[in-house]
C-alpha positions as CSV (number, residue, x, y, z in Angstrom):
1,X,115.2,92.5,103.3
2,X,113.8,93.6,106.6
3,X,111.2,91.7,109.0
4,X,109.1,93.7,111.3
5,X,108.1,91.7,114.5
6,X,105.0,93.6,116.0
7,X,102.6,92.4,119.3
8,X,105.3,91.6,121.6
9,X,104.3,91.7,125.3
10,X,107.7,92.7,126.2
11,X,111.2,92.2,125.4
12,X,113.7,91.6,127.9
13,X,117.6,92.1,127.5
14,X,121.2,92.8,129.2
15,X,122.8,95.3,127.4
16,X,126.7,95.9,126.2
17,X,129.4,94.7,124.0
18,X,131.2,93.3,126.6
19,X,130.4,90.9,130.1
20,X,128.7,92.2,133.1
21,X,129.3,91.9,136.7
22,X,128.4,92.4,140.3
23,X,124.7,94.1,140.8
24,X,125.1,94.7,137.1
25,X,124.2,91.1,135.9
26,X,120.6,92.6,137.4
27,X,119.8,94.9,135.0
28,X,118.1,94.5,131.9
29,X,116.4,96.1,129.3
30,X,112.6,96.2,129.1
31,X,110.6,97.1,127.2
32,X,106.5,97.1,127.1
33,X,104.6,96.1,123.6
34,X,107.6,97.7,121.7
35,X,108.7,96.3,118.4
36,X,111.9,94.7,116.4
37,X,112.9,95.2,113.0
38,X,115.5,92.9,111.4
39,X,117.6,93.4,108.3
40,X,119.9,91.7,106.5
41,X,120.5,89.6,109.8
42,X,121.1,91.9,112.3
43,X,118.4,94.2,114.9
44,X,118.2,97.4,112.4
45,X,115.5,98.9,115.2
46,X,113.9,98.1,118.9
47,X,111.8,100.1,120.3
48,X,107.5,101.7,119.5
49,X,106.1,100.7,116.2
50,X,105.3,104.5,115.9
51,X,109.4,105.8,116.0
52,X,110.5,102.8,113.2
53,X,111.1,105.0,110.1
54,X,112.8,101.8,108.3
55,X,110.4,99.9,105.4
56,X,109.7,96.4,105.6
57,X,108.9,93.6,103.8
58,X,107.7,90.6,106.2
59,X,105.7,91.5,109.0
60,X,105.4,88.7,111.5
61,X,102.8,88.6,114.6
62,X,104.5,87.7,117.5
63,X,100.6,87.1,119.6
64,X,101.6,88.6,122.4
65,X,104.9,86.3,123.0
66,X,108.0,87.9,124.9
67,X,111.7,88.3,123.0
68,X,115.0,87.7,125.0
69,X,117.8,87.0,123.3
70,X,119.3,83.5,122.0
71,X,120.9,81.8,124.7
72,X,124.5,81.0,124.2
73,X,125.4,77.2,125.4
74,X,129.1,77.6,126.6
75,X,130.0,74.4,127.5
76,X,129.0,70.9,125.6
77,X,130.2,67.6,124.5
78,X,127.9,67.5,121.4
79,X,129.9,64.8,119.1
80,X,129.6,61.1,121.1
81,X,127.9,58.3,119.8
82,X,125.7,56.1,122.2
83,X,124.2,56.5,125.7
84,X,124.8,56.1,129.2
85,X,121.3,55.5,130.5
86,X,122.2,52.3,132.4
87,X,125.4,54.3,134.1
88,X,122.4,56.3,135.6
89,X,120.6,54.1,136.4
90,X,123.3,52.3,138.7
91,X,124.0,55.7,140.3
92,X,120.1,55.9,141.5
93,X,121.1,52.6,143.4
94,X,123.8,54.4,144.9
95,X,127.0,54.3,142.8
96,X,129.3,57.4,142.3
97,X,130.2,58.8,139.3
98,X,133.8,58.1,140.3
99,X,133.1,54.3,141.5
100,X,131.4,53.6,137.5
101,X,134.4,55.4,135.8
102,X,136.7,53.1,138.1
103,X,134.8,50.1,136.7
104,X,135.2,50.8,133.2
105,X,131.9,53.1,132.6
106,X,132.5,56.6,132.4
107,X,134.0,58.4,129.6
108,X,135.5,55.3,128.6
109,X,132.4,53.7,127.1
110,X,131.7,56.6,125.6
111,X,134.8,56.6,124.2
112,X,134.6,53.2,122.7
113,X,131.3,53.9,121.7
114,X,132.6,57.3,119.6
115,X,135.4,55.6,118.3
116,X,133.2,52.9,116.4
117,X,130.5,55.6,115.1
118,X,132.0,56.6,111.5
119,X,132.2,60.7,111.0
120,X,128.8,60.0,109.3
121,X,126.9,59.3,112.3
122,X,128.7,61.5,114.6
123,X,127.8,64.7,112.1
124,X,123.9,63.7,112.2
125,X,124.6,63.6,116.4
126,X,125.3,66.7,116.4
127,X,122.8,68.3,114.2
128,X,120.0,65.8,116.2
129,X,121.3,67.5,119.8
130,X,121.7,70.8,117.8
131,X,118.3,71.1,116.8
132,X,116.9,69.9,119.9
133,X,119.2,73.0,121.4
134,X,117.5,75.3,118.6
135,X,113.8,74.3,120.0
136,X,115.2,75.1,123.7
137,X,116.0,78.5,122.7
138,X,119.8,78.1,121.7
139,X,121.3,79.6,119.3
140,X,124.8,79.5,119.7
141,X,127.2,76.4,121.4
142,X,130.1,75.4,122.0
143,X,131.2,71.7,121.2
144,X,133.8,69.7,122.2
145,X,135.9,66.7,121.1
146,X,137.1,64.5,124.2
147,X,135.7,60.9,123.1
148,X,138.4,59.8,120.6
149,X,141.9,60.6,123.0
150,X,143.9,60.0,119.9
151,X,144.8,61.6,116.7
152,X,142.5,59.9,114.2
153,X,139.4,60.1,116.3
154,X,139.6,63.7,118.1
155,X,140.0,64.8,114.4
156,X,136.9,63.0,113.6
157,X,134.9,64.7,116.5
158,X,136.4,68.2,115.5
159,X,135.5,67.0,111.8
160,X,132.2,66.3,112.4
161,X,131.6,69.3,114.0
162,X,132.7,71.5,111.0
163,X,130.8,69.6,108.8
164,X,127.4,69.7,110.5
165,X,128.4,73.8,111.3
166,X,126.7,73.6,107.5
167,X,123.3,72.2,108.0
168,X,122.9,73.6,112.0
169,X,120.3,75.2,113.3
170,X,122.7,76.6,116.0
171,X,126.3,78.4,115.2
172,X,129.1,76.1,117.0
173,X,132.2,76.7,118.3
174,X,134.5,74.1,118.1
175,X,137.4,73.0,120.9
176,X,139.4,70.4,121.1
177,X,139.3,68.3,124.6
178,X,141.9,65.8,123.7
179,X,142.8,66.2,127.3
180,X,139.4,64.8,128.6
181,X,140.7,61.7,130.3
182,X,143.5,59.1,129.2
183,X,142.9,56.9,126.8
184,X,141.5,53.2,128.0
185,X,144.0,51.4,126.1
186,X,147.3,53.5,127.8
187,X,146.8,55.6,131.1
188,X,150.1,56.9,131.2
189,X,151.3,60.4,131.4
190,X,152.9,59.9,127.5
191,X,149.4,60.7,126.3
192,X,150.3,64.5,127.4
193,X,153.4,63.9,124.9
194,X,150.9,63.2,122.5
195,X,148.4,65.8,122.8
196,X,151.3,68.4,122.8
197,X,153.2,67.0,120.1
198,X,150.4,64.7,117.9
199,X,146.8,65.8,118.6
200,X,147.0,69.3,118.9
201,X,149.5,70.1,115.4
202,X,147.0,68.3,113.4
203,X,143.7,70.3,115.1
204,X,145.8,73.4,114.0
205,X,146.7,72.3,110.9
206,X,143.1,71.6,109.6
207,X,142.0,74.7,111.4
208,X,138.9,72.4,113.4
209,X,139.3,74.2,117.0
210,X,138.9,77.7,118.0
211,X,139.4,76.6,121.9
212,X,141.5,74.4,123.5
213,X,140.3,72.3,126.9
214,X,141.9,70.9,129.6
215,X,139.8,68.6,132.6
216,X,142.3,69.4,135.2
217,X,141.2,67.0,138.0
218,X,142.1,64.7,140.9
219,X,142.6,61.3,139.0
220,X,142.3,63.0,135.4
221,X,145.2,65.3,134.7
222,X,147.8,67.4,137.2
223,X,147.7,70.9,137.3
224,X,151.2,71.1,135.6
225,X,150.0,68.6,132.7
226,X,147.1,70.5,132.1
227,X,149.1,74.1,131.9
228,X,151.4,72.2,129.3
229,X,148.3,71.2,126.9
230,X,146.6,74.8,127.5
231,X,149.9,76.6,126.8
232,X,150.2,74.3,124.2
233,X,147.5,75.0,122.2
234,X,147.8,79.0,123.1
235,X,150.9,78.7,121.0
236,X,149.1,77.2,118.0
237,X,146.3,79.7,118.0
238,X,143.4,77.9,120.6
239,X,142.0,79.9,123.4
240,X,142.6,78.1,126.4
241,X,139.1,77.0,128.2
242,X,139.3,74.5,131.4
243,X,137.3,72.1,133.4
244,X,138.2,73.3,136.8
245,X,138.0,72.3,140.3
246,X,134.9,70.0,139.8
247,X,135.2,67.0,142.1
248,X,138.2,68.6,144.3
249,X,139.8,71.8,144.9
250,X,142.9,71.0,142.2
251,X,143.9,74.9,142.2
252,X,142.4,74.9,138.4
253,X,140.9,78.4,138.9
254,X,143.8,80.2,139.3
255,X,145.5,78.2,136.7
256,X,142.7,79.8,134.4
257,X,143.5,83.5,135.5
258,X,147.2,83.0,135.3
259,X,147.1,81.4,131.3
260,X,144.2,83.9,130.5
261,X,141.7,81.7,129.8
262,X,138.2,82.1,128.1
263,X,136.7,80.2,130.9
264,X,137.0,78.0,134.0
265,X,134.0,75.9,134.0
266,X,132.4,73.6,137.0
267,X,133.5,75.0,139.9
268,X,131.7,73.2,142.4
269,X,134.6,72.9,144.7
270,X,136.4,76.4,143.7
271,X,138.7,77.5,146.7
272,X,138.3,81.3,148.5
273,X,141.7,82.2,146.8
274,X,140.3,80.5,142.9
275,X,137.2,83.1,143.5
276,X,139.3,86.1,144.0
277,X,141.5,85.0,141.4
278,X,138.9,84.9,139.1
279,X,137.3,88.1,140.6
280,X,140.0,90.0,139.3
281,X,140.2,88.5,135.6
282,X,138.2,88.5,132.7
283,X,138.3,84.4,132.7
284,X,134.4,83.7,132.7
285,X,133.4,81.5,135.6
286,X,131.2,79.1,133.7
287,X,128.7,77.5,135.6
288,X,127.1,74.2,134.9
289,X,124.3,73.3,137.5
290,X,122.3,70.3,135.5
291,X,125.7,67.9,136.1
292,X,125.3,68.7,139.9
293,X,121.3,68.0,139.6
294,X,121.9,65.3,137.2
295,X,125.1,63.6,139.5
296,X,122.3,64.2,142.4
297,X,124.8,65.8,144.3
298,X,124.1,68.5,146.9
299,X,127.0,70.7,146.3
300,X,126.4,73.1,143.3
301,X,129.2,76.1,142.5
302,X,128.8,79.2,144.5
303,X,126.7,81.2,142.0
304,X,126.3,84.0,145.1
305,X,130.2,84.1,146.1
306,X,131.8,84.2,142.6
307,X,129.3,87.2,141.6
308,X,129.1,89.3,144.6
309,X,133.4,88.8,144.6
310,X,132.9,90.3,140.8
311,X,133.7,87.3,138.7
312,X,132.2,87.3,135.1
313,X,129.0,84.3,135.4
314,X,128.3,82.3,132.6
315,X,125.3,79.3,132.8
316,X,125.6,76.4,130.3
317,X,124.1,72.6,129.8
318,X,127.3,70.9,129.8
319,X,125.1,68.1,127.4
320,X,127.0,64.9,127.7
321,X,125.9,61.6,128.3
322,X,127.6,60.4,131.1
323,X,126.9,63.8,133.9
324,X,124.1,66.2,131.9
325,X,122.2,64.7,129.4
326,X,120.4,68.0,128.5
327,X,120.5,70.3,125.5
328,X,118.1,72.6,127.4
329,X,119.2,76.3,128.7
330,X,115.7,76.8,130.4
331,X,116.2,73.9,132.7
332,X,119.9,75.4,133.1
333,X,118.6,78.9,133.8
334,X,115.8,77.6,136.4
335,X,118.6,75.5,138.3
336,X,120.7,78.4,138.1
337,X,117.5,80.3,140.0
338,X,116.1,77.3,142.4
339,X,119.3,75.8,143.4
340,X,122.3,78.6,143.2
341,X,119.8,81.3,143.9
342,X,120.3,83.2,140.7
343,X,117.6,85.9,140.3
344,X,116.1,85.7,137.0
345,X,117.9,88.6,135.8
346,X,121.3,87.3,136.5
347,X,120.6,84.2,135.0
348,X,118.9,85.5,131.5
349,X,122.5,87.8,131.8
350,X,124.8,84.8,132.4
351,X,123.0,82.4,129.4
352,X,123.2,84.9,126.7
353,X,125.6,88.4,126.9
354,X,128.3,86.5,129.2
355,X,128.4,83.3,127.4
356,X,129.0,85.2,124.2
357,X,132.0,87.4,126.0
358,X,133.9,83.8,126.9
359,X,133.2,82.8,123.3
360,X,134.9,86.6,122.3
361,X,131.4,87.1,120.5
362,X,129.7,89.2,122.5
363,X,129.8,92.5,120.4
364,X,128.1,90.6,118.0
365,X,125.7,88.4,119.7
366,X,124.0,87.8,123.0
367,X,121.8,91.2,123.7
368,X,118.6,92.5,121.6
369,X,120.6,95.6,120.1
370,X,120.7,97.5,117.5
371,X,123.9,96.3,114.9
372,X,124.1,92.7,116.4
373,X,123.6,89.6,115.1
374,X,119.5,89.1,114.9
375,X,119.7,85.7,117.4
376,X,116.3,86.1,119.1
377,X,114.2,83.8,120.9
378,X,109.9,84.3,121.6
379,X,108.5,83.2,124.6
380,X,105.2,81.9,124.8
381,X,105.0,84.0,127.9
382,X,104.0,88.0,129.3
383,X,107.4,88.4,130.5
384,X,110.6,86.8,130.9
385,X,110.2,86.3,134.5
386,X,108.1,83.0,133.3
387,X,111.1,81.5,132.4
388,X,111.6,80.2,135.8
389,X,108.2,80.8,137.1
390,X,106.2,78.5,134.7
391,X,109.1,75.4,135.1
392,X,108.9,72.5,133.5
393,X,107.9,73.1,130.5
394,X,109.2,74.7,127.2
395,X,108.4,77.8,126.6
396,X,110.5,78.6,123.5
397,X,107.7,78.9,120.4
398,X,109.8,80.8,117.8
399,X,113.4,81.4,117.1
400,X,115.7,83.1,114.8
401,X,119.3,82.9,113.9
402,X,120.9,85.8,112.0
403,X,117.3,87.1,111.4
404,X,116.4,83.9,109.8
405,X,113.3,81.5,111.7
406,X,115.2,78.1,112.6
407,X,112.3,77.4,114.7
408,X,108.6,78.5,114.4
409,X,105.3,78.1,115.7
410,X,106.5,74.8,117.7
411,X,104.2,75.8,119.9
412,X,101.6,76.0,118.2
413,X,98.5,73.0,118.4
C-alpha cells in the first residue's frame, strides 16, 4: 500500500543516519510544495509530485500544512499514578523542590501513590499521557520506572510499559530507574545491593528494559553508587542513560563519557570539564528545559556551550509529575529557543534526529528520508519556523506512525 501526501507548504528536516553537531544542528532540509509518498511504513519518495514514478492508492490533502518529522521524547517518567498539583502549588509560595522532598513530598508520594495503583491503572496512564504525546507531535518516547524502588513494583512499572507498547499511539522505550531515589521505608545505601543484585536480574530476565538510569545527585545517589548500578545493568544488556549534574555539579557528566552512556540528561549545573568530556563522546547531552521553567528556576543547561564545544543536543519533556508535568515537545522546543537560545533549526534537530541517535534508532527514525520509518507530523503552519513563532498553541493537526495516521484532522473545527 502506498499513501501520497500532496499540498504541502513545505517540509522541513535534518538529514543523516546518525547525530549532528556544531553549526550542523542548523541545517535542514527544505523543501517548497514538494510531496511524500509512504509505503508499507516507511518514506518510499520526497520530493515534486511530477518526479514520483511510484503508484498509489490513498491520496491524502495535506491543505497547505508543513511536515517535520515525529519528535522523539528522550526522557520521561510516563508510568506513576496520581498528581502533585498541591506540591506546586506550595513551591509558588516559595518552597524548593528540595525543602517538599525533605518533608515527605517529592518522589516519595508519588511513590506511594504508584505502589497502590494495580498494573491495570498504571498501563491506561501510560497510554492517557501517550496519546496526549501523539496529539503534541510525538511519536516515539522513552519511559521510565523509578516510582516502585523495589522488585515487585519497578517490575510493575516496566510491565505496564510493555503492555500498553500494544495499544500506543507512540513507540516506547523502556528503562529501568530503580535508582531514582531510595526507597521511603529504608534510605540506606543496601538499596544499591538490591538494585544490583534484586531489581536489575529480574528486569533482565523478563526482558522489560532496553536502558538502564541512574539520578546521580547531591542527596540521591554518589557518583560511585551510581557507576555500580549503570555498570551493572551494562553487564546484563541495558544501555546506561543518567540524570546528571541537575541540582549540583556531582561530576555525573564525565561519569557518562567514561561508561559510554546513551545520554547524560539535565545538565543544568554541568562543569567546564563535564562539557568537554561530553564534547568528545557520542554520550547525547539531553536537555530538559520545561523542569527548569516548571521548578521556576532561572538557571537552565548551557544549550549554547555544550553545542558550540561539539556535544551531541537532544531536547525532551522530562513528563513527571513532581518537576515537568508536560507531554508536549512544542513547549520543549520553544523553551529550548526563548530561554537556552536555541535557533529553531537546532531545536527541530535536537527533538527528532538526535533523540533517536541516544535511543540507537536514528537510522531508522527521526529525519523525512527515503527508507526510514514513515513517523511524520503536519503542522497547521507555512513553515516550520511557526513552531516557535506562533507559541502557545498546538499546532500539530495530523500525525503518522510507521505510515499509519495515529492522529488526524485534530485540528480541524
Amino acid at each position: 500500500m502506498a499513501l501520497l501526501i500532496r499540498n504541502l507548504s513545505q517540509i522541513a528536516t535534518p538529514i543523516g543516519s546518525t547525530a549532528v553537531r556544531g553549526r550542523s544542528l542548523r541545517e535542514l532540509r527544505v523543501q517548497e510544495n514538494a510531496v511524500i509518498v509512504i509505503r508499507d511504513g516507511r518514506f518510499a519518495f520526497v520530493g515534486p509530485e511530477r518526479g514520483n514514478t511510484i503508484p498509489v492508492d490513498e491520496d491524502f490533502d495535506a491543505r497547505g500544512a508543513t511536515a517535520i518529522p515525529g519528535f522523539v521524547d528522550t526522557h520521561t517518567h510516563l508510568p506513576f499514578a496520581g498528581f502533585r498539583e498541591s506540591e506546586f502549588n506550595r513551591r509558588l509560595s516559595g518552597e524548593s523542590y528540595e525543602q517538599i522532598a525533605a518533608s515527605g513530598g517529592g518522589i516519595a508520594s508519588t511513590v506511594r501513590a504508584t505502589r497502590a495503583a494495580s498494573e491495570r491503572e498504571l498501563v491506561e496512564n501510560v497510554l492517557q499521557r501517550a496519546r496526549t504525546m501523539a496529539r503534541c507531535g510525538t511519536t516515539t518516547a522513552e519511559a521510565k520506572s523509578g516510582y516502585g524502588l523495589n522488585v515487585a513494583d519497578e517490575l510493575k512499572q516496566l510491565r505496564a510499559i510493555r503492555s500498553a507498547q500494544e495499544r500506543s499511539p507512540v513507540r516506547l522505550m523502556p528503562t529501568c530507574l530503580a535508582a531514582h531515589e531510595y526507597p521511603p521505608e529504608r534510605r540506606d545505601p543496601s538499596y544499591v545491593d538490591q538494585i544490583v543484585d534484586e531489581i536489575l536480574p529480574a528486569v533482565a530476565r523478563e526482558k522489560l528494559a532496553a536502558f538502564c538510569d541512574a539520578f546521580i545527585e547531591r542527596g540521591v545517589f554518589t557518583r560511585q553508587q551510581g557507576e555500580r548500578v549503570l555498570r551493572a545493568g551494562a553487564k546484563l544488556g541495558m544501555t546506561p542513560r543518567v540524570h546528571a549534574d541537575e541540582f549540583s555539579d556531582a561530576g555525573a557528566a564525565a561519569l557518562a563519557v567514561e561508561i559510554g552512556a546513551a545520554s547524560a540528561d539535565h545538565l543544568m549545573h554541568v562543569s567546564e570539564a563535564g562539557i568537554a568530556a561530553l564534547a568528545k563522546s557520542n554520550t547525547v547531552a539531553n536537555l530538559l528545559p520545561a523542569t527548569s521553567f516548571f521548578l521556576m528556576s532561572d538557571r537552565y543547561a548551557p544549550a549554547r556551550r555544550l553545542m558550540e564545544a561539539g556535544a551531541i543536543v537532544s531536547l525532551s519533556t522530562d513528563c513527571n509529575p513532581g518537576s515537568s508535568m508536560t507531554e508536549s515537545m512544542p513547549i520543549v522546543i520553544q523553551l529550548g529557543t526563548l530561554q537556552m537560545k536555541m535557533t529553531v533549526e537546532e531545536a527541530l534537530t535536537a527533538a527528532t534526529l538526535n533523540g533517536a541517535f541516544s535511543l540507537g534508532m536514528a537510522a531508522e527514525i527521526g529525519s523525512i528520508e527515503l527508507g526510514k520509518r514513515a513517523d511524520l507530523v503536519l503542522l497547521d503552519a507555512p513553515n516550520y519556523l511557526h513552531l516557535v513563532y506562533h507559541f502557545g498553541v498546538n499546532l500539530v493537526r495530523d500525525v503518522l506512525r510507521d505510515g499509519a495516521f495515529v492522529v488526524r484532522d485534530q485540528r480541524e473545527a
